[in-house]
C-alpha positions in Angstrom: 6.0 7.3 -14.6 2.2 6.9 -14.6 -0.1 9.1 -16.3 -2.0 11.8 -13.9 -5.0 10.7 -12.8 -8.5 12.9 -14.0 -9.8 15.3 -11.4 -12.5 14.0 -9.3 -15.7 15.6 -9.9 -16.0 17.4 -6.4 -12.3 18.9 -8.0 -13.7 19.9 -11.2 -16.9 21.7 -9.4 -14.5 23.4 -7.1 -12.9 24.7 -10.5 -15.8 25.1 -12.0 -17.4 27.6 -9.1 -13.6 29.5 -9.2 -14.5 30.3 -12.6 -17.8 31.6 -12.2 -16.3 33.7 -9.3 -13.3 34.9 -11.5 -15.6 35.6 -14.0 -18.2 38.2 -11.5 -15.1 39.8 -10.3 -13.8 40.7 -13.6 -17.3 43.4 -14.1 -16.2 45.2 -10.9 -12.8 45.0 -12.1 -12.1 49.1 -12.1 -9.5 50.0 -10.1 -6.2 48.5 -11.0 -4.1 48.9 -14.4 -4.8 45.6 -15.9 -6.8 45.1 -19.6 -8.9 42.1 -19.6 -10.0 43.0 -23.1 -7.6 39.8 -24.8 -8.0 37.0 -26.3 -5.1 34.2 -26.8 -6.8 31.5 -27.3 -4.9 30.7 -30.3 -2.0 30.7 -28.5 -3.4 27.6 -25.6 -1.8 24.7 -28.0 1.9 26.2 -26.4 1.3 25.2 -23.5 2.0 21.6 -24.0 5.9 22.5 -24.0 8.1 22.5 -21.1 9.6 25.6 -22.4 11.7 28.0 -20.9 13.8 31.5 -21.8 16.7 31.1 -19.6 19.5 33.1 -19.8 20.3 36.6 -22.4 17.6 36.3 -25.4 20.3 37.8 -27.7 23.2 35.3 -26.3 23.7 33.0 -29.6 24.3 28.7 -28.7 21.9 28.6 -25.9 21.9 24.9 -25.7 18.3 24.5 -24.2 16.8 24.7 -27.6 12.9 24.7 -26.0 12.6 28.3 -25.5 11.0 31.3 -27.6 14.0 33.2 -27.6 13.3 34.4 -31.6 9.8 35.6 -30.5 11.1 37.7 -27.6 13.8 39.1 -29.7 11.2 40.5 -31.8 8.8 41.4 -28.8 12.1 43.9 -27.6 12.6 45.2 -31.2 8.8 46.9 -30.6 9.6 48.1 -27.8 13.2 49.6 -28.7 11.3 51.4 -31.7 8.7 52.7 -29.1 10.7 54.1 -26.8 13.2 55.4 -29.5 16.4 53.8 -29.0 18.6 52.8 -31.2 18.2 49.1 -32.0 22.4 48.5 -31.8 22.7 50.8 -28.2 19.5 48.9 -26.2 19.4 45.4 -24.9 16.2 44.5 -22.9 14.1 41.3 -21.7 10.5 40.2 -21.0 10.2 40.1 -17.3 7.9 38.7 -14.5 5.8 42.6 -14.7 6.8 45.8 -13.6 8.3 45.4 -10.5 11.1 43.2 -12.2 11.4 45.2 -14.9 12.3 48.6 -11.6 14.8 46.4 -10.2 16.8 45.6 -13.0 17.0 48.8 -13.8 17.9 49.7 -9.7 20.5 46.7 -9.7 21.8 47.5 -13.0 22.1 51.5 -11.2 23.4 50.2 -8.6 26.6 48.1 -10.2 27.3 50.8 -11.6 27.4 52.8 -9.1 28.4 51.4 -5.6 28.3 54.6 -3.4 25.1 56.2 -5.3 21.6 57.5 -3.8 18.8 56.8 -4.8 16.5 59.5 -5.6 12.4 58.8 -5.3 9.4 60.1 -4.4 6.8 59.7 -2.2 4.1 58.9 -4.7 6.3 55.8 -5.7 5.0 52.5 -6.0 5.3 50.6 -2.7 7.5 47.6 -4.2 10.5 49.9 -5.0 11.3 50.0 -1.1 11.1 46.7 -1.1 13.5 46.6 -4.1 15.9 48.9 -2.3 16.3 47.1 0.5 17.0 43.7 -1.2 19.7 46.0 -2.9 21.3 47.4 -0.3 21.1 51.0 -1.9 21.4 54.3 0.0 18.4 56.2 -1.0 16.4 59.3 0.1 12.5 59.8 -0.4 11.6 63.3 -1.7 8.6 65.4 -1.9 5.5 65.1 -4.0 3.3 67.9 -5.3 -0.2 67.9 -5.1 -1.0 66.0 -8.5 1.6 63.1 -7.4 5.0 64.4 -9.5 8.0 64.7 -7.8 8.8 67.8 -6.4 12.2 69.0 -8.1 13.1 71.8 -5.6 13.7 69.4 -3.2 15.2 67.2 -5.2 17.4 69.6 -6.4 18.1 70.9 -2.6 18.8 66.9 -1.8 21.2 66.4 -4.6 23.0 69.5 -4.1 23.2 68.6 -0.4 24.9 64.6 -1.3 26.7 65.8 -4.8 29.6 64.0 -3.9 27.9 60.7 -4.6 26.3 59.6 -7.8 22.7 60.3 -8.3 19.8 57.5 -9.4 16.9 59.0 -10.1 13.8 56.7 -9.9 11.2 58.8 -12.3 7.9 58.0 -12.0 6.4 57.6 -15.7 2.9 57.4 -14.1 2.2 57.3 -10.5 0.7 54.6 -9.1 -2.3 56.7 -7.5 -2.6 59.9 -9.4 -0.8 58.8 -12.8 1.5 61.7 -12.4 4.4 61.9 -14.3 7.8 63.0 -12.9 9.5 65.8 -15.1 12.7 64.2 -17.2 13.3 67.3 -18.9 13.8 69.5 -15.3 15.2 66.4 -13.5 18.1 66.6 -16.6 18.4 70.4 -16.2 19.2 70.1 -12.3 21.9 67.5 -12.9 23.3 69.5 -15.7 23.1 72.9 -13.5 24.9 71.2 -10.9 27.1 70.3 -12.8 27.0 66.2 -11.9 28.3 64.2 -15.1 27.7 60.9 -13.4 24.3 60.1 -12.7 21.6 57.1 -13.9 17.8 57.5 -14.9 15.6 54.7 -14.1 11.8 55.5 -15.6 8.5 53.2 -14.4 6.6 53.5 -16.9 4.4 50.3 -16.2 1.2 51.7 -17.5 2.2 54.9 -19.3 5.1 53.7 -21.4 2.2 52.0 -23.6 -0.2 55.4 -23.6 2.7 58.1 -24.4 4.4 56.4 -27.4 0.1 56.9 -28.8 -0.7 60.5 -27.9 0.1 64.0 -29.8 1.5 65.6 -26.8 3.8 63.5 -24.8 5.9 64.1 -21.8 9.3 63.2 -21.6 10.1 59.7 -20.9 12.2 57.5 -23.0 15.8 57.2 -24.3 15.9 60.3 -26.4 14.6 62.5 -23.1 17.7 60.8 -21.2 16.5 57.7 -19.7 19.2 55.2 -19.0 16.4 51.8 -18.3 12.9 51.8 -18.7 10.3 49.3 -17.1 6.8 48.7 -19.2 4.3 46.4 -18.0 2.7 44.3 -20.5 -0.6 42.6 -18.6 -1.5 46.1 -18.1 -2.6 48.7 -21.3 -1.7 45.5 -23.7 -3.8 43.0 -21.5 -2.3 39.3 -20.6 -3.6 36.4 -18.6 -0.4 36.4 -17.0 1.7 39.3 -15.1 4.4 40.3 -17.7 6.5 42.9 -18.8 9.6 44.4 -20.5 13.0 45.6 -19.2 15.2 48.0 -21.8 18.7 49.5 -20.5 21.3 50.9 -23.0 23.4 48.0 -23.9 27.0 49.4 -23.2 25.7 49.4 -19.4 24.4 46.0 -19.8 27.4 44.5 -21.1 29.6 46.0 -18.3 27.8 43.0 -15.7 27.1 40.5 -18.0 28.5 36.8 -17.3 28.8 33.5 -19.1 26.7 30.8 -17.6 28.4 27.3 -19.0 25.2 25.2 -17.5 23.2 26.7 -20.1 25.4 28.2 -22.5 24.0 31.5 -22.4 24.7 34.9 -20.8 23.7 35.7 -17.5 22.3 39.2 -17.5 18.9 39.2 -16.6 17.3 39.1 -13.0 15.9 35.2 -13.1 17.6 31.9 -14.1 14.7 30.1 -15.6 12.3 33.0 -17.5 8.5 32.4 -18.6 8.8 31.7 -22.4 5.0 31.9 -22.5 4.3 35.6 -22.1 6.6 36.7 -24.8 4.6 34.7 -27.4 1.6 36.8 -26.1 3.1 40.3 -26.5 4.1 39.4 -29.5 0.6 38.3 -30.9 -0.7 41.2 -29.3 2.2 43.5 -31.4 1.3 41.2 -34.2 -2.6 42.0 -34.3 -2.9 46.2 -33.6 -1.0 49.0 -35.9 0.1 51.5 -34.0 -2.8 53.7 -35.0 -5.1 50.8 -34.0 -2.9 51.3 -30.0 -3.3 55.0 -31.0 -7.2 54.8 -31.9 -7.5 52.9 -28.4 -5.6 55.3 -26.1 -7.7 57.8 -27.1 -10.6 55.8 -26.5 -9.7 55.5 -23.1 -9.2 59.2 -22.4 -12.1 59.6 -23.6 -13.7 58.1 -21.1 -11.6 59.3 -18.5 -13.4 62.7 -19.5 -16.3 61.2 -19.3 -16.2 60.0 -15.8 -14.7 63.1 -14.4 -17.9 65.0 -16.4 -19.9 62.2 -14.7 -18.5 62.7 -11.2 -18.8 66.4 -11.4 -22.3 66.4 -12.7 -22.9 64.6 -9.5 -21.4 67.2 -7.3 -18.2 65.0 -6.7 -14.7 66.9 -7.4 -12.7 64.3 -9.9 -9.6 65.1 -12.2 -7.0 63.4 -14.2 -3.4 64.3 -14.8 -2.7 65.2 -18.7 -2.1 61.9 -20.8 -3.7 59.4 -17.7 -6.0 57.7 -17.6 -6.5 57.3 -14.2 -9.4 59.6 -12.6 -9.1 60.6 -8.9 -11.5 61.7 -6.1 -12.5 61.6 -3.2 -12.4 58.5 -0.9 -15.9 56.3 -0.6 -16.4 54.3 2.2 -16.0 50.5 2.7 -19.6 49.2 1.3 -18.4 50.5 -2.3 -14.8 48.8 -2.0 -16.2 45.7 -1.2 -18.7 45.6 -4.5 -16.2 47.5 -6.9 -12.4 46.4 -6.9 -10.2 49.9 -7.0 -7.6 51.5 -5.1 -7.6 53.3 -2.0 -4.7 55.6 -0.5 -5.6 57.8 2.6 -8.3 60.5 1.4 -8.5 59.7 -2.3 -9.7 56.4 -4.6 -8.8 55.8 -8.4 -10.9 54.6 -11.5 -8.7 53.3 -14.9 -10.7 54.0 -17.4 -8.5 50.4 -19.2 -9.7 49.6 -22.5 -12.7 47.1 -21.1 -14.3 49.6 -19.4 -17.3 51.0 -20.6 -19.7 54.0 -20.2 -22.0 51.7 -18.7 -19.8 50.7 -16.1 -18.7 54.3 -15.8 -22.1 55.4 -15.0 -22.8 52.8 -12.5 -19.8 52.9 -10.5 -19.9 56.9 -10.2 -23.7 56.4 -9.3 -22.5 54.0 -6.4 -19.6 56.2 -5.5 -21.5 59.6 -5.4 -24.4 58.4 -3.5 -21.7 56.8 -0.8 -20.4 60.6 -0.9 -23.5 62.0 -0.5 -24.6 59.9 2.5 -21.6 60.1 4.1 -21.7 64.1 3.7 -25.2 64.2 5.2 -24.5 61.6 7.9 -21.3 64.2 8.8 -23.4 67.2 8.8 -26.5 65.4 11.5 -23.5 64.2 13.4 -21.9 68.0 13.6 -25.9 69.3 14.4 -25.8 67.1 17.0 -22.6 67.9 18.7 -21.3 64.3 18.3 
């Protein structure tokens, strides 16, 4: 086979103008869950290898020997420990990112129980419809309260109403919007007053399942509190150059759908064939190089600042808030000119900054100075319009 030919130069100027864009961008980066303060460049000399993670990373004689396997192992053990499980009762894998990480935990919900409903709310994230539908699950949507958690009178009402199937809760471990987080401890309490033994917990805790595990107050959320599978992000409070994440489910569920694959002499129970064997060396340098007071020391860094901005918004007449352990500040929606210089979220009447750990007070300041003075124009151009009569 003959070598690859060098890029031509009209190539590498192409490349080199998509990394001066990537690298503007990434200042007006405020709006979506994602660190960008990483660095693995010690970990570039690994991508020489064709290597790949297929099949169970706990499966012994896997007999594609080019994988990472030991390093994800360990990578799971972390998270086990932070989401206190015991390390002989949980299995998990390092997934694509979040949304493979929720429907693992669906499809394993879902083999295990054929007829059940799915319970979720309307503050959900918007892949988890998709995810339903590629499953074939039953499923009803339910009721939000104002700060984004699910509303547990009706889904109480809702349960009560279809007891005589098993329940799937989808919790929310952090909205995607509001950063609201869905109440385990009230969810368990209706399933137990209704007397409904068989029922599964699903919890998405993409962002928040590496911000609870650091804080002095947290809600409910893990295995202790009753979850059954948990999905954790890892590109987003860790930071990654490449979309990543973990899925964790008790292992005596795991084991009930598990297969042998002969091809590759390993188990089949994870969502992909072929897996990335990349991104669980770089969760496990980033487990490698922070203490957990260093992740604790950083969380509270980034409340901090969350503070901060609602302080800053406020001080500028602009109504902002946060839900208790996010650190994702809401208010009111800006109008286009500001979405198309800053990079955030936008959901009918409200926007969202993350205050991630690479923001800064700096870019605090300047973004609510953008936002408030979009507010404020848009309030006065309201108000001539109303004197008007238009």
């Amino acid at each position: 086979m003959n070598s690859p030919r060098a890029t031509s130069d009209s190539d590498n100027a192409r490349l080199d103008d998509l990394y001066r864009r990537l690298g503007e961008a990434s200042r007006t980066f405020v709006g979506y869950p994602c660190n960008q303060r990483f660095d693995y460049s010690h970990l570039h000399r690994f991508l020489k290898f064709a290597a790949n993670n297929v099949g169970d990373p706990f499966a012994p004689g896997c007999r594609l020997r080019l994988n990472t396997h030991d390093f994800e192992r360990e990578v799971i053990a972390d998270f086990v420990e932070l989401t206190r499980a015991k390390k002989d009762q949980c299995w998990g894998y390092v997934t694509n990112g979040g949304t493979e990480g929720n429907m693992y935990g669906l499809y394993l919900a879902r083999e295990l129980h054929p007829e059940g409903m799915v319970y979720f709310s309307e503050d959900t994230h918007y892949s988890v419809a998709k995810i339903l539908r590629l499953l074939h699950a039953r499923s009803i949507m339910i009721k939000c309260l104002p700060n984004g958690e699910m509303d547990c009178d009706d889904l109480r009402e809702t349960i009560r109403i279809h007891r005589d199937v098993p329940p799937i809760i989808f919790a929310n471990i952090g909205t995607t919007m509001k950063g609201a987080i869905d109440d385990l401890a009230e969810i368990k309490r209706i399933l137990a007053d209704l007397r409904i033994p068989e029922h599964y917990i699903h919890c998405d805790a993409a962002l928040s399942g590496m911000i609870l595990p650091f804080v002095d107050d947290p809600q409910p959320f893990d295995f202790t509190d009753g979850a059954d599978s948990i999905s954790i992000s890892g590109h987003k409070f860790i930071g990654a150059p490449i979309p990543c994440g973990v899925a964790l489910a008790r292992k005596r569920n795991v084991d009930r759908i598990a297969r042998s694959v002969e091809y590759v002499g390993a188990l089949d129970t994870t969502i992909s064939g072929s897996r990335n064997a990349f991104t669980p060396l770089v969760l496990w340098s980033a487990l490698r190089s922070m203490s957990k007071p260093d992740f604790r020391s950083v969380v509270a860094e980034c409340q901090e600042l969350a503070d901060y901005a609602i302080a800053r918004f406020n001080a500028r007449g602009v109504e902002a808030w946060r839900n208790r352990n996010s650190i994702t500040v809401v208010f009111p929606r800006p109008s286009e000119p500001v979405f198309k210089k800053w990079q955030f979220a936008p959901q009918r009447d409200i926007g969202h900054l993350i205050t991630m750990p690479h923001i800064t007070r700096e870019i605090v300041d300047e973004f609510v100075a953008d936002v408030a003075d979009d507010l404020g124009s848009s309030d006065a151009s309201a108000n001539r319009n109303d004197a008007q009569g238009t």
